[in-house]
C-alpha positions in Angstrom: 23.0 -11.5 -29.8 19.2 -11.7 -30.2 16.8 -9.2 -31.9 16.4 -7.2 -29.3 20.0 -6.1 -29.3 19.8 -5.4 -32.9 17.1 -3.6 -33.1 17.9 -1.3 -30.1 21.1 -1.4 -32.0 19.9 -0.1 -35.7 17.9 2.3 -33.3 21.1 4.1 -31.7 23.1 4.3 -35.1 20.1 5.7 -36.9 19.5 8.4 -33.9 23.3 9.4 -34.0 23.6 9.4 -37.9 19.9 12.2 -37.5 21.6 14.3 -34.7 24.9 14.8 -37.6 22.6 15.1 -40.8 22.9 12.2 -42.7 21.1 10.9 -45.1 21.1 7.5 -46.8 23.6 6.3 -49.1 22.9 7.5 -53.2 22.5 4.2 -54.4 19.0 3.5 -51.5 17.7 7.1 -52.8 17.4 6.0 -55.8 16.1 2.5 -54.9 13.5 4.3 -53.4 12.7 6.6 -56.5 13.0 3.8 -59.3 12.2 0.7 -58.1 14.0 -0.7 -60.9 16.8 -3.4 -60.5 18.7 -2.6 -63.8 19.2 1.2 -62.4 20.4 0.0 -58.9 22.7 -2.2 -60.3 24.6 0.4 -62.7 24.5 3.4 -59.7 26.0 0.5 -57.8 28.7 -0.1 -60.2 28.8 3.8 -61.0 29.4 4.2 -56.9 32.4 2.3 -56.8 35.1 4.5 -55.3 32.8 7.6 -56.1 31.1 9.9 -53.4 27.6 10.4 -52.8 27.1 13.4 -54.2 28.7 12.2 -57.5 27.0 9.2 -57.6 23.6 10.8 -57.2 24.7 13.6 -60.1 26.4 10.6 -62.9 23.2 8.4 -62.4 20.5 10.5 -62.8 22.6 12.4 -65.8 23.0 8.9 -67.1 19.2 7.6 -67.0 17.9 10.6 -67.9 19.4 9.8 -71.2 19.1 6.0 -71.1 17.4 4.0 -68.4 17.6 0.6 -70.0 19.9 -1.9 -71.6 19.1 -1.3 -74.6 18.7 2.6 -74.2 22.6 2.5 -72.9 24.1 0.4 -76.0 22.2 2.9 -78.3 25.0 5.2 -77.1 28.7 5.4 -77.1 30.9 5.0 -74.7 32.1 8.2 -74.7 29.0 9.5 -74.6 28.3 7.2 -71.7 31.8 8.3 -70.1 30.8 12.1 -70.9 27.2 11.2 -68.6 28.9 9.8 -65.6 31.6 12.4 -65.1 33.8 12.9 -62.9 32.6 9.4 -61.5 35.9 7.8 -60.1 37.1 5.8 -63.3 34.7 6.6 -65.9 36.1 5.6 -68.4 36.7 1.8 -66.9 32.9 2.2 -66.2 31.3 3.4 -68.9 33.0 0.4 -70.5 31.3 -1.7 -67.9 28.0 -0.6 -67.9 27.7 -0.9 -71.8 29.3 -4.7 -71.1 26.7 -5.5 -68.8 23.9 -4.0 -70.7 24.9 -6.4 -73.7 25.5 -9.3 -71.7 21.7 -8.7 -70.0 20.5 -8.1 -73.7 22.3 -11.5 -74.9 21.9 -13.8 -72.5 18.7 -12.8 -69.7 16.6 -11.6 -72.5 16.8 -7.7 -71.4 15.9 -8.8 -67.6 18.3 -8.2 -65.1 19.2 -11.7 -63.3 17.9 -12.3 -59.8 20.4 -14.9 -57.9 23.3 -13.5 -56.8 25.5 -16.7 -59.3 24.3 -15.0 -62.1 24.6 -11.5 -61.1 28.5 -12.2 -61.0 28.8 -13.5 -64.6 28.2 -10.0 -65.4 30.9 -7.9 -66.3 32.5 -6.2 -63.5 29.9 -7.1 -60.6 31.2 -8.4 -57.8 29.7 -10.1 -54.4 29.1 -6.1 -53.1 27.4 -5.2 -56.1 25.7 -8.7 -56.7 24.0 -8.2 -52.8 23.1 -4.7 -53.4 21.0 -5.3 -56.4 19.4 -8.3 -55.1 18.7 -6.1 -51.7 17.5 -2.9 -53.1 16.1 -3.9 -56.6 14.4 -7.2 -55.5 13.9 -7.4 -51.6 15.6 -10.3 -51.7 18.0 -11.1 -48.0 21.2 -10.6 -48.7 24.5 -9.2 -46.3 26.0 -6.5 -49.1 29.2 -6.1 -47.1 31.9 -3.4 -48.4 35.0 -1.8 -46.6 32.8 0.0 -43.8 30.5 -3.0 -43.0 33.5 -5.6 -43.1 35.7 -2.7 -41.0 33.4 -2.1 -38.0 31.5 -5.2 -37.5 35.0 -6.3 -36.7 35.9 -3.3 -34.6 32.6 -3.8 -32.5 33.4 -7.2 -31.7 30.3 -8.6 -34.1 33.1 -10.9 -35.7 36.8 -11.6 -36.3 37.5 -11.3 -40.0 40.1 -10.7 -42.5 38.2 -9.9 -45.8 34.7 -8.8 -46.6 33.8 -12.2 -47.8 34.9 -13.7 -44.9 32.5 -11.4 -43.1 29.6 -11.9 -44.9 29.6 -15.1 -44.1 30.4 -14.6 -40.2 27.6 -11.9 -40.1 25.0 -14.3 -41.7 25.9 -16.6 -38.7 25.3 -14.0 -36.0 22.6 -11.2 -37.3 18.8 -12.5 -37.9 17.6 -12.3 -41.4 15.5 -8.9 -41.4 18.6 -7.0 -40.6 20.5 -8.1 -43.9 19.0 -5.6 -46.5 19.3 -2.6 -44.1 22.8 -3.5 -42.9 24.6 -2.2 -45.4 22.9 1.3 -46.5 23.0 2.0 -42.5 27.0 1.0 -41.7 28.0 2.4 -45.1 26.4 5.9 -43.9 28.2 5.0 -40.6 31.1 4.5 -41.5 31.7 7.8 -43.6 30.0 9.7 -41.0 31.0 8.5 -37.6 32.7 5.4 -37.5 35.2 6.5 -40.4 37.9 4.5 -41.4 41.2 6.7 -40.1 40.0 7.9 -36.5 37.1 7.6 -35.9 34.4 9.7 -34.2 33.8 8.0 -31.0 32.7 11.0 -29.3 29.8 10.2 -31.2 28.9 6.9 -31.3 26.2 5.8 -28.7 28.6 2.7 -28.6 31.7 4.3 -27.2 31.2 3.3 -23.7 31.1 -0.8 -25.0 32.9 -0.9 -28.2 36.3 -3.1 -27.9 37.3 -0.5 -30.3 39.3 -3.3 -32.1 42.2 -2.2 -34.5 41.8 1.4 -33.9 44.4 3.5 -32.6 43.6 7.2 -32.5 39.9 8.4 -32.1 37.9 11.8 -32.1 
């Protein structure tokens, strides 16, 4: 698969995701706003299991308040928790995002790490979360691959996986470079908007007439 084919491809997914609405994922709307790698990387954390919507509502309630490390330790964590309601685990996260904020205080002198080794000593970051900060709040090339990225690069065929990690590996194999910060913000959209989990919308997807359709068994 050469560049051509993936940018013809990034072209049909975007085109199909205009004709149903969609608009990118909360965490790039705010990359796009802020510019700011500590506030990508907590909206990331606070969009864990969490829709858009709330994820959009929590963060900007959160940073209106405090938008640094040591803005968010000058609070509680129940009055973080009360900020990021009804975020999905809120309490687990506020928890988290106070954790990290000290450990970034402590140890990186205030400045949010940029290698993705040090961006998973932090509390609760993991390799999604890691890749989505270095992506969004640095421009740095990374694949961020969650459930939907990992779920139908292997239905299209793109790979044959069995975890996320495993696929972000595979993808860095087959996809060129410039298509690994945008990857994620445009399957991620994808996937809750066309090529969801539980049958899918095929009737959709410019790619229905190709796709192997692998692991799916009922489709819209």
């Amino acid at each position: 698969m050469d560049e051509h084919y993936w940018d013809s491809l990034f072209h049909r997914f975007r085109s199909a995701l205009e004709k149903q609405g969609a608009v990118l994922p909360s965490v790039s709307l705010i990359a796009e706003k802020h510019n700011d790698p500590f506030r990508i990387l907590i909206a990331t954390v606070i969009s864990l299991r969490t829709k858009d919507a709330v994820t959009m509502k929590a963060s900007r309630t959160l940073f209106d308040k405090a938008g640094t490390p040591r803005e968010i330790l000058a609070l509680t964590e129940e009055e973080v928790q009360e900020l990021i309601y009804p975020a999905g685990f809120y309490k687990t996260k506020a928890k988290t995002i106070r954790s990290i904020s000290k450990m970034i205080l402590d140890e990186f002198g205030g400045v949010v790490p940029n290698t993705q080794e040090e961006l998973m000593r932090l509390p609760g970051v993991g390799i999604k979360t890691a890749n989505l900060t270095l992506n969004l709040g640095f421009g740095i090339d990374a694949i961020c691959v969650d459930c939907h990225v990992h779920q139908i690069a292997n239905r299209l065929g793109w790979i044959a996986t069995g975890t996320p990690e495993e696929s972000e590996q595979e993808l860095m194999k087959v996809m060129p470079r410039r298509f690994w910060i945008p990857l994620n913000e445009l399957l991620v959209r994808y996937g809750q908007v066309i090529c969801t989990p539980v049958s899918p919308f095929c009737s959709r997807c410019p790619e229905e007439a190709t796709c192997p359709k692998v692991g799916v068994t009922r489709t819209r």
